[in-house]
Backbone as JSON Lines, residues from 0, in Angstrom:
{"i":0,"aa":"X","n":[93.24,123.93,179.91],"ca":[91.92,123.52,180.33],"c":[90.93,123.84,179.2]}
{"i":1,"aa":"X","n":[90.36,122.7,178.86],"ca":[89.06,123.22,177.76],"c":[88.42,124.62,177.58]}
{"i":2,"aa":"X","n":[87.61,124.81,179.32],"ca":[87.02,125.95,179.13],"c":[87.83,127.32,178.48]}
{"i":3,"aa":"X","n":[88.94,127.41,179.17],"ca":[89.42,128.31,178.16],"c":[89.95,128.58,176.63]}
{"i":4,"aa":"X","n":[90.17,127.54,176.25],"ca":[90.23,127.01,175.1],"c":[89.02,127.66,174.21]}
{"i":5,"aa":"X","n":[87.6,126.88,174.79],"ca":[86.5,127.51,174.27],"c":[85.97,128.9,174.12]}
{"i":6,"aa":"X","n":[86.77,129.48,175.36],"ca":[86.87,131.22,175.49],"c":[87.58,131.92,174.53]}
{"i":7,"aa":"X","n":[88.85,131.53,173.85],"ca":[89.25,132.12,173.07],"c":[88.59,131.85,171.65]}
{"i":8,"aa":"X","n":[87.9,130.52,171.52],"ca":[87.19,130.59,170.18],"c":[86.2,131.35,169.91]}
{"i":9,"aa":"X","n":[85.61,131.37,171.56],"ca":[84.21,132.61,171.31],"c":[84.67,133.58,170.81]}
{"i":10,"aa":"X","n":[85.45,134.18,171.75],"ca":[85.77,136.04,171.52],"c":[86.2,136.51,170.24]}
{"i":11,"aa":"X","n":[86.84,134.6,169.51],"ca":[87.29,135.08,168.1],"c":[85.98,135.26,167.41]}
{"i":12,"aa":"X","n":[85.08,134.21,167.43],"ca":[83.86,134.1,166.7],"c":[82.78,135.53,166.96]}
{"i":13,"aa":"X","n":[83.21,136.03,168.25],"ca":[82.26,137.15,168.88],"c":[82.86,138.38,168.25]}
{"i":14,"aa":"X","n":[84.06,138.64,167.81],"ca":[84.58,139.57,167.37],"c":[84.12,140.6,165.68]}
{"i":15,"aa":"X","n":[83.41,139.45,165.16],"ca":[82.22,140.03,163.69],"c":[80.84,139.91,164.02]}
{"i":16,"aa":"X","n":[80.37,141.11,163.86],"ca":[78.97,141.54,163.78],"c":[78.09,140.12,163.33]}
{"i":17,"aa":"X","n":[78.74,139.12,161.53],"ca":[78.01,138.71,161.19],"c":[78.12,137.29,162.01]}
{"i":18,"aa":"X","n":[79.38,136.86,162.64],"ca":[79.33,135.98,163.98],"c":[78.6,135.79,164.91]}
{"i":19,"aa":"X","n":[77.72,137.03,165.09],"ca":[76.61,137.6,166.38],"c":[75.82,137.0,166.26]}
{"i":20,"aa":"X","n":[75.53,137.84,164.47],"ca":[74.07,137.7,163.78],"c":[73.97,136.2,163.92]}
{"i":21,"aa":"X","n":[74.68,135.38,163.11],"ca":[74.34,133.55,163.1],"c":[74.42,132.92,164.24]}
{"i":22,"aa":"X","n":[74.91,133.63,165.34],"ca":[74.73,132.7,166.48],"c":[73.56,133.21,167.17]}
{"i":23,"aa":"X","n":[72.91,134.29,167.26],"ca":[71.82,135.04,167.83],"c":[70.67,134.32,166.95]}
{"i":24,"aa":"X","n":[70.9,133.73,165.77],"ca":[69.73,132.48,164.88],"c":[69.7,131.56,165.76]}
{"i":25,"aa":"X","n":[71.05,131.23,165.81],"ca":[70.99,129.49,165.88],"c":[70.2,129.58,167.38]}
{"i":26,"aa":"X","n":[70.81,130.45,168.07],"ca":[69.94,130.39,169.68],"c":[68.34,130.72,169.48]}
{"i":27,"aa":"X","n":[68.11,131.52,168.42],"ca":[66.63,131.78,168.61],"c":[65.38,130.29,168.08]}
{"i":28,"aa":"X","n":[66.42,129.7,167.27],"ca":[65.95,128.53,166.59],"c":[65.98,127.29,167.64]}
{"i":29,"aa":"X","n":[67.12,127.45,168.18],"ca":[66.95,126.3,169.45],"c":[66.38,126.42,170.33]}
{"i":30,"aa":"X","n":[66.41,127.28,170.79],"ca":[65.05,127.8,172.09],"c":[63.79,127.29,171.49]}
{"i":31,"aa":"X","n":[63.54,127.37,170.18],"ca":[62.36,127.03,169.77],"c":[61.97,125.9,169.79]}
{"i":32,"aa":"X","n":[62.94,125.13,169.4],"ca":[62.94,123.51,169.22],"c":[63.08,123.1,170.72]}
{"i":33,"aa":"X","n":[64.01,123.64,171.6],"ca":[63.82,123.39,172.89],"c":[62.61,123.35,173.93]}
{"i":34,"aa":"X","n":[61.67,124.18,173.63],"ca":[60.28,124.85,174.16],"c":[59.47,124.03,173.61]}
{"i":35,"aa":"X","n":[59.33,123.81,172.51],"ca":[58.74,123.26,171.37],"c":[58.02,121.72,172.24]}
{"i":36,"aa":"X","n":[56.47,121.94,172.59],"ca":[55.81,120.98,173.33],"c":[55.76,119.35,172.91]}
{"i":37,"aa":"X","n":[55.79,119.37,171.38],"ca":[55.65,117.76,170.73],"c":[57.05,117.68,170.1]}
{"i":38,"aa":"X","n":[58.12,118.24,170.66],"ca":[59.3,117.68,170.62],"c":[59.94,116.11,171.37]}
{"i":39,"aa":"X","n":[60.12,115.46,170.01],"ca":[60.54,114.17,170.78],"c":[62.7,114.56,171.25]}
{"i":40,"aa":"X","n":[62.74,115.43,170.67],"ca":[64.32,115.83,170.96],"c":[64.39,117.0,171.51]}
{"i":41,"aa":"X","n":[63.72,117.39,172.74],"ca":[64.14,118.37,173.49],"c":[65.12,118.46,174.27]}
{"i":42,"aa":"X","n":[65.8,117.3,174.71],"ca":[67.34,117.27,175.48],"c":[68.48,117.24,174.41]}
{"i":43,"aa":"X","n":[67.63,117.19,173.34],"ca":[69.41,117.31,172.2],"c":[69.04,118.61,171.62]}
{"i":44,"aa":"X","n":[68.42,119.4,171.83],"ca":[67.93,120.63,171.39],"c":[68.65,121.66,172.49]}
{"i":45,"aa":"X","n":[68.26,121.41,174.06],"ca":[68.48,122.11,174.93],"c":[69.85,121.72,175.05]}
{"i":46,"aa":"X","n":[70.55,120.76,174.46],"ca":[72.23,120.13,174.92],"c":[72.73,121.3,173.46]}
{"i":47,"aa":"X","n":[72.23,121.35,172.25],"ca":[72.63,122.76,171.48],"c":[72.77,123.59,171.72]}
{"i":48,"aa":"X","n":[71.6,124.12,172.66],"ca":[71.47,125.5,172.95],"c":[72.21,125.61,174.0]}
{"i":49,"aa":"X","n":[72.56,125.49,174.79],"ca":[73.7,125.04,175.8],"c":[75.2,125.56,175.32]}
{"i":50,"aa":"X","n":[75.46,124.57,174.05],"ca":[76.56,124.4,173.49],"c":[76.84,125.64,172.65]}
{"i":51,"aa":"X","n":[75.61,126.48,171.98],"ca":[75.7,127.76,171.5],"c":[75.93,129.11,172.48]}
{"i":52,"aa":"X","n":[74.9,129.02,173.64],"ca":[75.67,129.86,174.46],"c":[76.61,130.46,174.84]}
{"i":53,"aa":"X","n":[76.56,131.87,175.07],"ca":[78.19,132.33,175.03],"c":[78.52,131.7,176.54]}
{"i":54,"aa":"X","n":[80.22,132.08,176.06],"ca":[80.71,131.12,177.73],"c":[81.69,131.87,177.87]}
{"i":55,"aa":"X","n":[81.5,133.69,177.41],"ca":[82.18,134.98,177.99],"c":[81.6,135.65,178.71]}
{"i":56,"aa":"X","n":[81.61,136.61,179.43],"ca":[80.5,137.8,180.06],"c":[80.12,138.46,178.73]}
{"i":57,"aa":"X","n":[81.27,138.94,177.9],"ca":[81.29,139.68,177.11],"c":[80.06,139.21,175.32]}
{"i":58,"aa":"X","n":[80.45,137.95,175.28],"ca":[79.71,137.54,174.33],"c":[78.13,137.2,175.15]}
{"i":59,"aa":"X","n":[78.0,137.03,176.34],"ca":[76.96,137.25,176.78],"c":[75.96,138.59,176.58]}
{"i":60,"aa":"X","n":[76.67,139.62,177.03],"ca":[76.49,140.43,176.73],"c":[76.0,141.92,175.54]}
{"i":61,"aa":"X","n":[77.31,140.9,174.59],"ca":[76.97,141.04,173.28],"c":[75.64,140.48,172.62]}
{"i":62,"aa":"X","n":[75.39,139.38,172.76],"ca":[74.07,139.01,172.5],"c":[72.68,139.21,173.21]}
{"i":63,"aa":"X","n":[72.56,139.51,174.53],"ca":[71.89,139.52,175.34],"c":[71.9,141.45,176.24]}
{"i":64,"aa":"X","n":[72.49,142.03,176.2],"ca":[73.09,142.91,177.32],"c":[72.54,144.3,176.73]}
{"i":65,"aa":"X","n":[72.84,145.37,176.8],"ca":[72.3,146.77,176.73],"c":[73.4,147.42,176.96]}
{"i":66,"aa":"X","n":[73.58,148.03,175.59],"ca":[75.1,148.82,175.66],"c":[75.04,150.31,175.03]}
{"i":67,"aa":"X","n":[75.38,151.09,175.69],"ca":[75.47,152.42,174.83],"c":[73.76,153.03,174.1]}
{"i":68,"aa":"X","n":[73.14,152.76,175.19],"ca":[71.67,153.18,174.85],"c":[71.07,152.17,173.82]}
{"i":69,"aa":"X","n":[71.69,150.96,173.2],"ca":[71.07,150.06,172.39],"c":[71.29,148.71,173.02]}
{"i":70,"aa":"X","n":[69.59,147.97,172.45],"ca":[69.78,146.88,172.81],"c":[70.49,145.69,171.95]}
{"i":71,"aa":"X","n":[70.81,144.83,172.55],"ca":[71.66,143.71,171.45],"c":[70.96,143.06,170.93]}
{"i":72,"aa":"X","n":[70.84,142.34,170.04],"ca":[70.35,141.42,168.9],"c":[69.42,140.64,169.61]}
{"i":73,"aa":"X","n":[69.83,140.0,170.53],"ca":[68.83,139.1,171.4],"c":[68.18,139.5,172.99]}
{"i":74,"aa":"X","n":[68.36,141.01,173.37],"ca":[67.91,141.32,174.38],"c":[66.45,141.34,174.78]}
{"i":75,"aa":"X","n":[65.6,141.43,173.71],"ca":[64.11,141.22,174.13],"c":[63.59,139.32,174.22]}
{"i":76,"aa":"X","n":[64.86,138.84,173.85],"ca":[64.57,137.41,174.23],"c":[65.39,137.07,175.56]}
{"i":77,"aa":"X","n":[65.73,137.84,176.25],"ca":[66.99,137.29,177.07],"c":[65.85,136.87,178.31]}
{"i":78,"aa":"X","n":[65.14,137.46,178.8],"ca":[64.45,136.67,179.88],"c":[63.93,134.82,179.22]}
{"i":79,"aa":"X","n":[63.08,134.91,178.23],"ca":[62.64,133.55,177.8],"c":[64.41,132.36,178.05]}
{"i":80,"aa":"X","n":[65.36,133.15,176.99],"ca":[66.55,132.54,176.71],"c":[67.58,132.0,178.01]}
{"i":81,"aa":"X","n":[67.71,133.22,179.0],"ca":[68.34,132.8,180.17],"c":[67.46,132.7,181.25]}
{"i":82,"aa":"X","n":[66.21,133.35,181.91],"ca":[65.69,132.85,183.05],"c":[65.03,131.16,182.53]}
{"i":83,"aa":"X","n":[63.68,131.27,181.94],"ca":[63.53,130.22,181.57],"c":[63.98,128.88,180.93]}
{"i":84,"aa":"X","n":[65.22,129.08,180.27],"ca":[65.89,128.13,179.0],"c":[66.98,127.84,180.28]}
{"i":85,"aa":"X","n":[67.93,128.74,179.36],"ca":[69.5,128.09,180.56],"c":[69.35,128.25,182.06]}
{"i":86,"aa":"X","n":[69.18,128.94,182.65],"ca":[68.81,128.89,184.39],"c":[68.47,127.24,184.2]}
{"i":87,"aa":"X","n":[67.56,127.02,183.79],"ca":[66.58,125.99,184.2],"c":[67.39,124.59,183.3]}
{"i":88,"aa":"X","n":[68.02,124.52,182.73],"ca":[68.73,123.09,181.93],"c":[68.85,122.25,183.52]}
{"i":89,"aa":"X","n":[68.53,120.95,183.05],"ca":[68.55,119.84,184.41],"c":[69.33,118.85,183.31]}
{"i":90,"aa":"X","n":[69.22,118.81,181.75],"ca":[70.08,117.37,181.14],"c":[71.66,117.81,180.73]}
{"i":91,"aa":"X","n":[72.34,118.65,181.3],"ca":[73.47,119.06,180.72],"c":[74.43,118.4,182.1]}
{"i":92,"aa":"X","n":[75.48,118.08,181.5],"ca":[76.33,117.49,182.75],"c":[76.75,118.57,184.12]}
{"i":93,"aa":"X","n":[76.6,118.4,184.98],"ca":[77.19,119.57,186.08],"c":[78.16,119.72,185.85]}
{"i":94,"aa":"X","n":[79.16,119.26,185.82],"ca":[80.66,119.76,185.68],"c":[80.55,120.86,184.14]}
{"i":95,"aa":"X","n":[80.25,120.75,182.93],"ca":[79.99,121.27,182.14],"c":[79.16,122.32,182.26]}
{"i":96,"aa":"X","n":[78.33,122.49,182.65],"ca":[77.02,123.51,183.16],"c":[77.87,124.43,184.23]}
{"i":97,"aa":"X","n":[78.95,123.86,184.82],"ca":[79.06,124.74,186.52],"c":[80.57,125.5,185.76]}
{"i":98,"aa":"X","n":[81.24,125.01,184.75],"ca":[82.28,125.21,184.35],"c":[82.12,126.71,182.95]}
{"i":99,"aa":"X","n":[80.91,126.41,182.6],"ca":[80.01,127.34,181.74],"c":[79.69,128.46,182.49]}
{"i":100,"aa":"X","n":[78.97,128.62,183.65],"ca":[78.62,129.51,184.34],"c":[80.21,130.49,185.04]}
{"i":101,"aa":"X","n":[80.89,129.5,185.11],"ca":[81.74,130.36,185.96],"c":[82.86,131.35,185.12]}
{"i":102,"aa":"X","n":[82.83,130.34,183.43],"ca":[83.62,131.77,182.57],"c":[83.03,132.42,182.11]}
{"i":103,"aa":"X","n":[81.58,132.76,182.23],"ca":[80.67,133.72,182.03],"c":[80.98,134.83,183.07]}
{"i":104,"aa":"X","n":[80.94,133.96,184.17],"ca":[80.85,135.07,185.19],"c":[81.92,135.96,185.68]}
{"i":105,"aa":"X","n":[83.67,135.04,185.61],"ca":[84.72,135.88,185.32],"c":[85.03,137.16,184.54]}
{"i":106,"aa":"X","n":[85.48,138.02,184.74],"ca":[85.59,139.45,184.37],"c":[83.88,140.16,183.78]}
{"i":107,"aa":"X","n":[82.85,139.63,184.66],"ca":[81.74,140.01,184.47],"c":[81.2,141.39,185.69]}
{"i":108,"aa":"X","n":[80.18,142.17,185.18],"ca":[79.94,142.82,186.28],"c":[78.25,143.13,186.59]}
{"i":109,"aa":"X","n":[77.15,143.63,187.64],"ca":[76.44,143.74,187.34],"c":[75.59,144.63,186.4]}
{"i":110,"aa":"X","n":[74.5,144.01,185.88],"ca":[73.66,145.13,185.17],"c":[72.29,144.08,185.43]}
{"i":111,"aa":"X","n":[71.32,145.53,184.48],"ca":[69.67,144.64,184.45],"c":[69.57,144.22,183.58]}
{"i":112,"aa":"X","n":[68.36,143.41,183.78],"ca":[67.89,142.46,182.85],"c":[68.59,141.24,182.48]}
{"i":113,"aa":"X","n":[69.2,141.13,181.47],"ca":[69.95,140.12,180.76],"c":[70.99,139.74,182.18]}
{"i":114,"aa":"X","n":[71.66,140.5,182.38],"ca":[72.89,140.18,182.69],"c":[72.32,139.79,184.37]}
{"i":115,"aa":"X","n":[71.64,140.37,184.71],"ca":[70.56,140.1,186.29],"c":[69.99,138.41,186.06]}
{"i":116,"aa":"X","n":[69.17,138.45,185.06],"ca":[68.55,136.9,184.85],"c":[69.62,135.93,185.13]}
{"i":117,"aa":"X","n":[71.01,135.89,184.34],"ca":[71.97,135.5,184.55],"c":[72.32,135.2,185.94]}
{"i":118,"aa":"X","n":[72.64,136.19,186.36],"ca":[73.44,136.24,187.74],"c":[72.57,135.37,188.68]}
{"i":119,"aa":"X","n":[70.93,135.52,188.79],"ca":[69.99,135.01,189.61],"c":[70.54,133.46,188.74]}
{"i":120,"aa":"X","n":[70.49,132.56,188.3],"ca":[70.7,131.36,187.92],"c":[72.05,130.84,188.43]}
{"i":121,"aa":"X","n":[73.35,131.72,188.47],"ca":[74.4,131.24,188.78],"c":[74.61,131.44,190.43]}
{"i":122,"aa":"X","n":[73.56,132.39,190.94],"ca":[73.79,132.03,192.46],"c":[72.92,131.16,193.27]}
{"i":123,"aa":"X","n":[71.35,130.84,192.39],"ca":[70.84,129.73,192.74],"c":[72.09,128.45,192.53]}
{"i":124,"aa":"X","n":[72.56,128.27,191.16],"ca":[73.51,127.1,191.05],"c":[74.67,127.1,192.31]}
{"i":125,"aa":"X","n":[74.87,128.2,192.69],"ca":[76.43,127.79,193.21],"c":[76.16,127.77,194.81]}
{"i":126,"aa":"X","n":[75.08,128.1,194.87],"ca":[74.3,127.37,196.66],"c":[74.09,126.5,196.76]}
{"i":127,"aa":"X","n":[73.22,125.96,195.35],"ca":[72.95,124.42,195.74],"c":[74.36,123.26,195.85]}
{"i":128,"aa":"X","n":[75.45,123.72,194.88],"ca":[76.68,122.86,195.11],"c":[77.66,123.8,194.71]}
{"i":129,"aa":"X","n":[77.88,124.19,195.95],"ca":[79.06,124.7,196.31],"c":[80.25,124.11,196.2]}
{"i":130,"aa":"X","n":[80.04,122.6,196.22],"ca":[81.37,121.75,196.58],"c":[81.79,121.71,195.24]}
{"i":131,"aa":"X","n":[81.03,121.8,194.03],"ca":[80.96,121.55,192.95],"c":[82.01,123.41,192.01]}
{"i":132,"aa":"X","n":[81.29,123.97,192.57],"ca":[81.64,125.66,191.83],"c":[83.57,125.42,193.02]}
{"i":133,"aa":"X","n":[83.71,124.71,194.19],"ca":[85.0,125.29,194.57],"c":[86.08,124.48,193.89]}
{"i":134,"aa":"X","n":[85.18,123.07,193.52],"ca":[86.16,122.2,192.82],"c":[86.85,122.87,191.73]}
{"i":135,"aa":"X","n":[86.26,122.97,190.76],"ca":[86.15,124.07,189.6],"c":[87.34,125.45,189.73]}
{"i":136,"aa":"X","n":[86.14,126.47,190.9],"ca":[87.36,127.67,190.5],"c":[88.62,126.88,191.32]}
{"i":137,"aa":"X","n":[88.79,126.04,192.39],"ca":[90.28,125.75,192.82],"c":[91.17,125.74,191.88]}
{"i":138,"aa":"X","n":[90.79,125.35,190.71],"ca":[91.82,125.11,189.38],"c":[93.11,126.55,188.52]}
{"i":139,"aa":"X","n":[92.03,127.65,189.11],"ca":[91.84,128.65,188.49],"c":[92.79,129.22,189.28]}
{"i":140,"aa":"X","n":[93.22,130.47,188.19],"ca":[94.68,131.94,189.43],"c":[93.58,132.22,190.06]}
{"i":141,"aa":"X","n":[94.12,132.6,191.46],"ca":[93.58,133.65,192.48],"c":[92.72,135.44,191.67]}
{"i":142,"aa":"X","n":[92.71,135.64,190.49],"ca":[92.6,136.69,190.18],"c":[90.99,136.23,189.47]}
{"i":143,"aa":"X","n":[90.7,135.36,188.66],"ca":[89.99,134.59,187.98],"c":[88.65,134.0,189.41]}
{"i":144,"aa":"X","n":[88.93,133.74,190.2],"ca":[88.42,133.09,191.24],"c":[88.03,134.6,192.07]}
{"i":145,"aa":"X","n":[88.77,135.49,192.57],"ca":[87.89,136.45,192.79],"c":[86.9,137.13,191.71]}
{"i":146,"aa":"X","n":[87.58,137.58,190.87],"ca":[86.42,137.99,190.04],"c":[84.89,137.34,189.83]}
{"i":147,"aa":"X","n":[85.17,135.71,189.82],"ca":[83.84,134.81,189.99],"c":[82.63,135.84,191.2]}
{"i":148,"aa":"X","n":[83.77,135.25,192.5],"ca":[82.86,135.68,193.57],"c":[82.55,137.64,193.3]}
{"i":149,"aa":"X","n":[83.5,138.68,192.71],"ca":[82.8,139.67,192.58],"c":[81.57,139.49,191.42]}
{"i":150,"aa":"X","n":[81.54,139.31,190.45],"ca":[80.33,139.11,189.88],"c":[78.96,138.39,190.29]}
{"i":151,"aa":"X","n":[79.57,137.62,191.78],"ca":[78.32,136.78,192.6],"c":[77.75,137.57,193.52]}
{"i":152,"aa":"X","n":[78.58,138.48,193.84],"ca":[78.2,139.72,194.79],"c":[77.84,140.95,194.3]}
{"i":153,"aa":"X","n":[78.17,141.29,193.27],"ca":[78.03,142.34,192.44],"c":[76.3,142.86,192.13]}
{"i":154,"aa":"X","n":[75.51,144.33,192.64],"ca":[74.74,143.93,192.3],"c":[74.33,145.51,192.91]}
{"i":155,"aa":"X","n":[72.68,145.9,192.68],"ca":[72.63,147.43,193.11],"c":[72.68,147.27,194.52]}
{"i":156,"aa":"X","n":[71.96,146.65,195.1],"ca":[71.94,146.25,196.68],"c":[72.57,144.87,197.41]}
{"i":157,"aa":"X","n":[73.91,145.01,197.26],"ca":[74.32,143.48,197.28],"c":[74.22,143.31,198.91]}
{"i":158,"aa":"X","n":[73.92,142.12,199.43],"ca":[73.63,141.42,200.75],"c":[74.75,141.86,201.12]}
{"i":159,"aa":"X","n":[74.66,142.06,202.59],"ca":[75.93,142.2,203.51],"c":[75.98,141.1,204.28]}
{"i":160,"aa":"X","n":[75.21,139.99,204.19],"ca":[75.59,138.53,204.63],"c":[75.85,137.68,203.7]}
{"i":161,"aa":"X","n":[76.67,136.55,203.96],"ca":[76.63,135.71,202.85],"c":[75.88,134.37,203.18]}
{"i":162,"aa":"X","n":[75.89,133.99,201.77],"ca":[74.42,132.91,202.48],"c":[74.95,131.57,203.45]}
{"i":163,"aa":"X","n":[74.36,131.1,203.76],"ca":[74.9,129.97,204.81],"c":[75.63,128.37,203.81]}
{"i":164,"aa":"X","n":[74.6,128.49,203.0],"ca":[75.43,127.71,202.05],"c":[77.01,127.89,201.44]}
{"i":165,"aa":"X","n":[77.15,128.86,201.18],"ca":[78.64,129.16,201.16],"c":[79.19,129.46,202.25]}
{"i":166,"aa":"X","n":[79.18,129.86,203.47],"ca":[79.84,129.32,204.76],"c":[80.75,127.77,204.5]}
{"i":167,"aa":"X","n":[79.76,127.24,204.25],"ca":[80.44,125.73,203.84],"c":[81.64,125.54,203.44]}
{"i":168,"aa":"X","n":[82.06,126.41,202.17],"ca":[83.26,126.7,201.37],"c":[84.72,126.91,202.29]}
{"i":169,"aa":"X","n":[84.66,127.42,203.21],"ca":[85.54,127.46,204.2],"c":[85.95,125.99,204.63]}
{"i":170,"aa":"X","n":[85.57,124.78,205.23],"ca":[85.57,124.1,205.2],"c":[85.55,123.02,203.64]}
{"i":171,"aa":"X","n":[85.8,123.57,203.06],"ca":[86.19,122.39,201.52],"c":[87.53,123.42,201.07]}
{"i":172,"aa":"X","n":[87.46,124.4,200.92],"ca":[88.84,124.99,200.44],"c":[89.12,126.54,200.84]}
{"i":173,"aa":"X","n":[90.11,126.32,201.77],"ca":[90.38,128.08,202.8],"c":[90.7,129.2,201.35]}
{"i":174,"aa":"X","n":[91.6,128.41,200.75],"ca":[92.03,129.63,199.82],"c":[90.5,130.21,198.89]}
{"i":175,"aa":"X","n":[89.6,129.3,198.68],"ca":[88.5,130.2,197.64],"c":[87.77,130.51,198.87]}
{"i":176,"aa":"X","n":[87.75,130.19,200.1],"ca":[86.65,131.11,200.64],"c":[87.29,132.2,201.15]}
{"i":177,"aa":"X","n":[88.58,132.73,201.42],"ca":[89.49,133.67,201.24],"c":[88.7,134.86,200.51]}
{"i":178,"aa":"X","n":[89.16,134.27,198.85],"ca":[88.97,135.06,197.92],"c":[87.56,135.36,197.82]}
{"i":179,"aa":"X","n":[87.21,134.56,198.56],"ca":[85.12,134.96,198.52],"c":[84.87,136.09,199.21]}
{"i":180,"aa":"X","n":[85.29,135.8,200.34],"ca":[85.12,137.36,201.37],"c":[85.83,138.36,200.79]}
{"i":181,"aa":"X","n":[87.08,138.44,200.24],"ca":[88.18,139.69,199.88],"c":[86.63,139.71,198.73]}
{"i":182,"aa":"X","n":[86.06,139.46,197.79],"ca":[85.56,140.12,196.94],"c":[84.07,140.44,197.02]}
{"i":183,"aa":"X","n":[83.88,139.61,198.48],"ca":[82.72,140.43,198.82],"c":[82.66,141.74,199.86]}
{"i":184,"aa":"X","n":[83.91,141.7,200.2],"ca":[84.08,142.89,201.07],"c":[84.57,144.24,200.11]}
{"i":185,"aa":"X","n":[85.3,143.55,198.95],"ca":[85.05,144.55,197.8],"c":[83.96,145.49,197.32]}
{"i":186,"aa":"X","n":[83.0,144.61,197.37],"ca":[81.52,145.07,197.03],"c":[81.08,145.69,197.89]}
{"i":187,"aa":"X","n":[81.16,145.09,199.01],"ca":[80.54,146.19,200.01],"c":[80.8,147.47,200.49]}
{"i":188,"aa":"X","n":[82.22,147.92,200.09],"ca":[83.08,148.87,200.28],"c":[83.06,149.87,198.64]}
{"i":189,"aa":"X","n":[82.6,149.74,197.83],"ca":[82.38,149.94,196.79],"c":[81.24,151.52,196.89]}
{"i":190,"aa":"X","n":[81.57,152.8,196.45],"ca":[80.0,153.5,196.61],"c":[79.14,153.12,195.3]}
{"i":191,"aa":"X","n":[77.86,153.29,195.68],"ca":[77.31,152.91,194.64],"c":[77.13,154.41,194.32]}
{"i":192,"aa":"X","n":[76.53,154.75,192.79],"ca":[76.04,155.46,192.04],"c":[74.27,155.71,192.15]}
């Protein structure tokens, strides 16, 4: 499957400091051109920045995230970059966009800021089409597909209901709404710190 395909090129590309550095440009430069008010190419700007995005937790993270008392290269941009920028893309294909979000969100876990902005975008997305996020993880091992839903639940105060929109999921495919509850009952059973 592509997406993973693309996962292993990240983590290779994510694996040098100076890999970071040029992709933490190219995103700060496209956001610009993306934002950028008398842009006559803001959908091939925002279809870049898209395409530069990491599509790991980890390279997310790496660029965006707070690790070991330091921030990453692009963490004081991560609200502009992910609440405003990616949350909000409307010209990127759904299947591409919903397929993006979900290997981000695999072996992901919660935190603030960066990685919060995030999470708020991928659970607005996966309410509004659900039918769309089960098509998707159905493809996926059972191990890959919970982890999705723990990183959707994952959180300091995670809901002890689930929203009514994913109710739905039961009715389009038993096995991911299965794995939805086993990993939200994970969470809930979880002590927090």
């Amino acid at each position: 499957m592509p997406v993973f395909l693309n996962l292993s090129i990240t983590k290779a590309q994510n694996n040098s400091g100076d890999s970071i550095k040029t992709k933490a440009e190219k995103l700060k430069h496209l956001y610009v051109l993306s934002t950028a008010s008398s842009s006559d190419m803001k959908d091939v700007y925002k279809q870049q920045f898209f395409d530069e995005f990491p599509n790991t937790f980890k390279g997310l993270n790496d660029l965006y995230g707070y690790e070991n008392s330091k921030p990453a290269i692009l963490y004081f941009e991560s609200a502009a970059h992910i609440l405003e920028l990616f949350n909000n893309l409307q010209n990127i294909n759904d299947t591409l966009y919903y397929k993006k979000i979900i290997s981000i969100a695999i072996n992901g876990h919660w935190d603030a800021d960066a990685v919060n902005y995030f999470q708020h975008g991928l659970r607005n997305r996966t309410e509004f089409k659900p039918e769309l996020i089960v098509y998707i993880l159905k493809s996926l091992p059972e191990e890959q597909i919970k982890s999705f839903w723990y990183f959707y639940f994952d959180g300091v105060h995670p809901k002890k209901e689930i929203a009514d929109s994913l109710l739905k999921i039961k009715s389009i495919d038993n096995k991911v709404y299965t794995l939805m509850l086993a990993a939200h009952q994970e969470i809930l059973n979880q002590p927090k710190e």
